[in-house]
C-alpha positions as CSV (number, residue, x, y, z in Angstrom):
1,X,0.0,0.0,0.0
2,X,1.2,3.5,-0.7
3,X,1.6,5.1,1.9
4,X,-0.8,8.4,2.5
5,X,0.2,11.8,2.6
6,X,0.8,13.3,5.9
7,X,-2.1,14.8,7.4
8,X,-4.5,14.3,4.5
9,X,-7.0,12.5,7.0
10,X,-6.9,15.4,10.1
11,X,-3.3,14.6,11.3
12,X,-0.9,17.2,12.0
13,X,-0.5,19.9,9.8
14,X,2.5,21.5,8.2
15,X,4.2,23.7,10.5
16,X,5.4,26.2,7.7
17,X,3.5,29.2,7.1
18,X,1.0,28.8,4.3
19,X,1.6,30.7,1.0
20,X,-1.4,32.0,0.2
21,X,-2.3,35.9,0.1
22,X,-3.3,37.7,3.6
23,X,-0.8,35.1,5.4
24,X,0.6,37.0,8.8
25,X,4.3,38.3,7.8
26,X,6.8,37.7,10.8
27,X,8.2,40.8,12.4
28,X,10.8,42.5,10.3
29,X,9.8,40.8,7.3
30,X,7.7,43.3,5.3
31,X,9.6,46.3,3.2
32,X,9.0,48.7,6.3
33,X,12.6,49.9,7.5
34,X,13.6,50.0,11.3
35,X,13.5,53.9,12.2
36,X,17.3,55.3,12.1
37,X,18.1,58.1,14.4
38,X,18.3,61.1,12.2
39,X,16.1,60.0,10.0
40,X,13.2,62.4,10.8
41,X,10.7,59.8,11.5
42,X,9.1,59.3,14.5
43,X,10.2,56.3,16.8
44,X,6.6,55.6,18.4
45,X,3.1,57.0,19.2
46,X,4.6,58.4,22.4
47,X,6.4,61.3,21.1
48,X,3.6,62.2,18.9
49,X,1.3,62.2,22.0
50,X,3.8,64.2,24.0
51,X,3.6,67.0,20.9
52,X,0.3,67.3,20.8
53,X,0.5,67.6,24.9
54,X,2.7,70.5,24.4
55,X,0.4,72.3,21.6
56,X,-2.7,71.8,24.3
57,X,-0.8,73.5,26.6
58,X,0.3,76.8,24.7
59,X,-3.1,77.1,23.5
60,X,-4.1,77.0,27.4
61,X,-1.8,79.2,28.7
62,X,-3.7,82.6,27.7
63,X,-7.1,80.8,29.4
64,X,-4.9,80.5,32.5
65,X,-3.3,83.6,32.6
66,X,-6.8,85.7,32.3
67,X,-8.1,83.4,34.9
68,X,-5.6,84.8,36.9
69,X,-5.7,88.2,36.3
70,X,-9.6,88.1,37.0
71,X,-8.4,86.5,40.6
72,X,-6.0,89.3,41.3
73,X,-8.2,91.7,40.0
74,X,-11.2,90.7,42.4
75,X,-8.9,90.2,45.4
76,X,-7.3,93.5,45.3
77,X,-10.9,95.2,44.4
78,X,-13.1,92.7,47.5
79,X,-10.6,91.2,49.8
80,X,-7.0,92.4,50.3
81,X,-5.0,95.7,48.2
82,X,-0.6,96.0,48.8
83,X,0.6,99.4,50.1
84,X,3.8,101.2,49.9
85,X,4.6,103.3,53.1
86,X,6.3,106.5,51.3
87,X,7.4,108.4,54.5
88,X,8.5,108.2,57.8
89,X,4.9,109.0,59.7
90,X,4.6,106.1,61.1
91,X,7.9,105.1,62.3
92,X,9.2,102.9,63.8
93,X,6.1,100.5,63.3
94,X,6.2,101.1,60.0
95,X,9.1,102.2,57.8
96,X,9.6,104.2,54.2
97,X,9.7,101.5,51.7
98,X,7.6,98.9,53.6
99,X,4.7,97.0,51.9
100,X,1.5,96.3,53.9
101,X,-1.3,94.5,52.8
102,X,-5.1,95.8,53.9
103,X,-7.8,93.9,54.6
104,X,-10.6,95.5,52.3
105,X,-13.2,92.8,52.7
106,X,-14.3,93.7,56.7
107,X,-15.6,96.9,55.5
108,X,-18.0,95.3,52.6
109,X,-20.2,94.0,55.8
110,X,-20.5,96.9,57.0
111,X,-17.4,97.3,59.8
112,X,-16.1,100.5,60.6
113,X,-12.6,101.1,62.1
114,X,-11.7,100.6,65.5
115,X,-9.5,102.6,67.8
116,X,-5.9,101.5,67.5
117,X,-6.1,100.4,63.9
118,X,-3.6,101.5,61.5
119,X,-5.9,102.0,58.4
120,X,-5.3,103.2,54.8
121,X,-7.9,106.1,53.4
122,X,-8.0,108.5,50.8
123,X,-6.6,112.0,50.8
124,X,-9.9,114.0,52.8
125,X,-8.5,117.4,50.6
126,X,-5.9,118.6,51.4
127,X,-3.7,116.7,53.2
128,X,-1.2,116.0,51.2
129,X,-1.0,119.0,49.5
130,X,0.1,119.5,45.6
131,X,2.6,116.3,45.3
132,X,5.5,116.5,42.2
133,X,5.0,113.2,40.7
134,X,8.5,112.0,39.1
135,X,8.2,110.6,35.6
136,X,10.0,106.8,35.5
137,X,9.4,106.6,31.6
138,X,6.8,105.1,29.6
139,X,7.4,101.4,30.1
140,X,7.8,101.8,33.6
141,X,4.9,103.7,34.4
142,X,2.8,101.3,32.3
143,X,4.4,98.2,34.5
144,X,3.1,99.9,37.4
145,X,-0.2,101.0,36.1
146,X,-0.6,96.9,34.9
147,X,0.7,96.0,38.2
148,X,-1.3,98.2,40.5
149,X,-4.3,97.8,38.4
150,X,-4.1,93.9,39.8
151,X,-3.1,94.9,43.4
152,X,0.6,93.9,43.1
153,X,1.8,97.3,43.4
154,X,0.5,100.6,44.7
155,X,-1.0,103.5,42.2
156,X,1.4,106.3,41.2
157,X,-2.0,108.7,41.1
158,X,-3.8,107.6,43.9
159,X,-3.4,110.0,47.0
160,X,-4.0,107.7,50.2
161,X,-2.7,107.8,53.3
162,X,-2.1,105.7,56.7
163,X,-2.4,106.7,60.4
164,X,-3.3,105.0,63.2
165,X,-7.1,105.5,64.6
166,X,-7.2,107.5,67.8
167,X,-11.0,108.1,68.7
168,X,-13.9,107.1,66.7
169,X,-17.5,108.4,66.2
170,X,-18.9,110.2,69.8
171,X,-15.3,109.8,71.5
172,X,-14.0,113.0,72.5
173,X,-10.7,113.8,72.2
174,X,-8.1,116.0,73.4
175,X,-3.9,116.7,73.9
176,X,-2.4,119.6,76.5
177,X,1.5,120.2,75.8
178,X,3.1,117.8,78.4
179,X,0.7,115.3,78.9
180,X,-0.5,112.0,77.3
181,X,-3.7,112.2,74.5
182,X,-6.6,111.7,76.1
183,X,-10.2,110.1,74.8
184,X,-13.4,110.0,76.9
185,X,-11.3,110.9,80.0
186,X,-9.0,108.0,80.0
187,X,-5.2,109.0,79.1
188,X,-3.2,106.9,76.5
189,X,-0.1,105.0,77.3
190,X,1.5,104.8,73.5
191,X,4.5,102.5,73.6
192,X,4.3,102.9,69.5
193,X,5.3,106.7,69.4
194,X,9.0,107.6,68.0
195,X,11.3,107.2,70.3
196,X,12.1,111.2,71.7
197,X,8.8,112.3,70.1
198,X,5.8,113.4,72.5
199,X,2.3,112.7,72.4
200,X,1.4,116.1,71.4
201,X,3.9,119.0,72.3
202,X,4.4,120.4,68.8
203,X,0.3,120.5,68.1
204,X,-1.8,120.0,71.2
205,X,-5.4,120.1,70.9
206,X,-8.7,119.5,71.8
207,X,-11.2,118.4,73.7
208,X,-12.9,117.8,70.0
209,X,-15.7,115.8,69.7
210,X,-15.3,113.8,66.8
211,X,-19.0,113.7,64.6
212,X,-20.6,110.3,64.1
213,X,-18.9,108.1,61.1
214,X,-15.7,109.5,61.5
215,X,-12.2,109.2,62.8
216,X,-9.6,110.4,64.6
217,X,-6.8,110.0,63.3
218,X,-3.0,110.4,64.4
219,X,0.8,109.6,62.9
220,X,3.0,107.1,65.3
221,X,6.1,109.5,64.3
222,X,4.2,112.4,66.2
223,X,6.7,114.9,65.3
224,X,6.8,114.0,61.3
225,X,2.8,113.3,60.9
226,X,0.8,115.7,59.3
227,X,-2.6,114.3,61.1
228,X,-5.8,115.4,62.3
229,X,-4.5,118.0,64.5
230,X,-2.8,120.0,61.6
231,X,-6.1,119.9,59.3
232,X,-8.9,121.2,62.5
233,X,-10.2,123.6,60.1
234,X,-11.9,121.2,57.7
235,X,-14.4,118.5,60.0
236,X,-12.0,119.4,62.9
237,X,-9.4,117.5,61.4
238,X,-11.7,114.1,61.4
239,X,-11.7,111.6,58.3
240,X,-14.8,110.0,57.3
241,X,-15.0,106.6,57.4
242,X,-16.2,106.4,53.9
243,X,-12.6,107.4,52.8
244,X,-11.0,104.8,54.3
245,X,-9.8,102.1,51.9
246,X,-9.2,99.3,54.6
247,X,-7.0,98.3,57.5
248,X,-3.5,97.5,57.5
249,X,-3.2,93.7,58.6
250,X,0.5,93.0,57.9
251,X,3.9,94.0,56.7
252,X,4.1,92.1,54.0
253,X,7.7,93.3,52.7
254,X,10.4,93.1,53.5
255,X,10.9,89.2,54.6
256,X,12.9,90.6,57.5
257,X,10.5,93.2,59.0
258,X,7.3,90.6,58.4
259,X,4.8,91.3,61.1
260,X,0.9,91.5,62.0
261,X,-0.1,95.2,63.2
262,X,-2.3,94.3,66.1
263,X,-4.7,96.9,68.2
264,X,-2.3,98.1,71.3
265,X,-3.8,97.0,74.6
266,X,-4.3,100.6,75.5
267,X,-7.4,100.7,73.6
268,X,-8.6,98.1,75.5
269,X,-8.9,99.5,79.1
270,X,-12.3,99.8,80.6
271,X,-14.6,103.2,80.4
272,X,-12.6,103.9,77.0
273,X,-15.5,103.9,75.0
274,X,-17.9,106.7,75.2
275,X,-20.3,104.2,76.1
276,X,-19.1,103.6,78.7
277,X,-18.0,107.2,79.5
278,X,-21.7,107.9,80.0
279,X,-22.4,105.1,81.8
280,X,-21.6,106.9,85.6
281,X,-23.5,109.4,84.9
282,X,-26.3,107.1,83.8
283,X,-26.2,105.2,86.9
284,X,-26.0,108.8,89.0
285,X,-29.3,110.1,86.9
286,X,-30.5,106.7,87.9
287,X,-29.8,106.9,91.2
288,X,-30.9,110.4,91.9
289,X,-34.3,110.0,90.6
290,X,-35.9,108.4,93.2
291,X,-34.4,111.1,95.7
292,X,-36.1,113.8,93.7
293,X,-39.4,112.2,93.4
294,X,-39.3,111.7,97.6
295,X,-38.5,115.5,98.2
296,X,-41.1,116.6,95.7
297,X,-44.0,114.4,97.6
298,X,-42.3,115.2,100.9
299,X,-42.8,119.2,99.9
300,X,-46.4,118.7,98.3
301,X,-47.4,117.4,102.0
302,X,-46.0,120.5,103.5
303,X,-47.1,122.6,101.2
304,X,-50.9,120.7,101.8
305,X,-50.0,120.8,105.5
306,X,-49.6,125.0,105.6
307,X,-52.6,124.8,103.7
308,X,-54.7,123.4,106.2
309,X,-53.5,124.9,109.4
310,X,-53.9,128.2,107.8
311,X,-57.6,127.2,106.5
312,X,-58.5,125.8,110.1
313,X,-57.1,129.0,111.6
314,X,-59.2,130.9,109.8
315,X,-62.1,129.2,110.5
316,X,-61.5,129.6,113.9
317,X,-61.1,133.5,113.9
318,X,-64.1,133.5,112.4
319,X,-66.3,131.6,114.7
């Protein structure tokens, strides 16, 4: 018998690849080159995905930086606004050159400052007088305009100015030469004035009563600080409170002089508050009432006492 072909009745197949059209080429055996560095051609789908990566991201990158310009732009106008301290009126707690950040959002709910506060406010009129603005050139003046328009740097045209806040609305306030300031009858002890300066012996004033929704307002440098005692003949030398910008939190700048600018604990001893100023006399009014009241009914008596012994004496001269 001769013999069969092998695998003509289901046995094992040939292990060659078949020759027929659509057969599975083994790697490296179509006419596709290897990639060859230099060649210009790409060595996998990675790189392509990493350039298109980098295209998303220039594309992006305006997106981002509007985003956050609007940030900057809504934090300096709603929440907090950088400072540059240009003189020396409030040394030594705050220096020429320092930068401050102010907290503008308090005043959006409708807080008003608080004695001891060093605030930021607007020129009243006045105050700072007709100012020679220097001229840095054009692209440095538009730097600051861009910068200060987002908060990051003070305005070249804006007048404002900072002081600490003395007395507020009803306090009264007042300064004799060689004595401490006074406000509602309780003397200041102000660890924060200049060294050598005085509380008050170039400009003493007072008693002033400062009106409702405004401020006192007075320079830590006492004897460089063109304040509310120098300006008595507009508002008596008070600031409203709608002028003021916000109040200065921290010293942002330099590193080395970083600090908060807390309330002094002067302004927190009792009866300093005109509140509370009133209140003794309150409890004397109080207190004095009932006094009155028992005189008057004890003189009505009299009075109806006199009235009858003179109305019975009568009646008996005439019987």
């Amino acid at each position: 018998m001769a013999p069969r072909p092998h695998g003509a009745d289901g046995g094992q197949e040939p292990s060659g690849p078949p020759d027929g059209p659509g057969a599975a080429d083994p790697p490296g055996s179509g006419d596709e080159e290897p990639a060859r560095p230099g060649s210009g051609r790409p060595d996998g789908p990675g790189k392509a995905a990493k350039a298109k990566k980098v295209r998303s991201f220039w594309k992006e990158l305006p997106i981002l930086v509007i985003i956050a310009l609007a940030l900057a732009l809504l934090i300096k106008t709603f929440l907090v606004q950088a400072f540059s301290i240009p003189s020396d009126s409030m040394q030594n707690t705050l220096q020429r050159g320092d930068r401050v950040l102010v907290d503008k959002l308090t005043p959006w709910f409708g807080s008003e400052p608080e004695r001891g506060e060093v605030v930021v406010f607007h020129d009243p009129g006045g105050w700072l007088g007709e100012t020679q603005t220097k001229s840095s050139g054009p692209i440095a003046e538009g730097i600051q305009k861009a910068l200060s328009f987002i908060g990051l740097m003070p305005s070249a045209e804006e007048k404002d100015l900072i002081k600490r806040v003395i007395a507020v609305g009803g306090d009264t306030v007042s300064c004799k030469r060689g004595g401490k300031v006074v406000v509602n009858g309780k003397p200041l002890d102000e660890p924060y004035i200049f060294p050598g300066n005085t509380p008050c012996d170039e400009k003493p004033f007072g008693p002033i009563k400062v009106p409702d929704g405004r401020i006192w307002v007075m320079g830590d440098h006492r004897q460089d600080s063109l304040d509310s005692r120098y300006h008595q003949n507009l508002h008596d030398g008070t600031v409203s409170v709608d002028d003021v910008v916000g109040r200065a939190i921290v010293v942002a700048w330099p590193i080395d002089r970083w600090s908060t600018l807390s309330v002094p604990s002067t302004f927190d001893q009792l009866g300093l508050s005109a509140a509370a100023a009133v209140a003794p006399s309150a409890v004397g009014l109080a207190g004095a009432v009932p006094i009155v009241l028992w005189r008057r009914r004890r003189l009505i008596a009299k009075v109806r006492e006199e009235a009858e012994a003179r109305t019975g004496a009568e009646a008996r001269s005439g019987a």
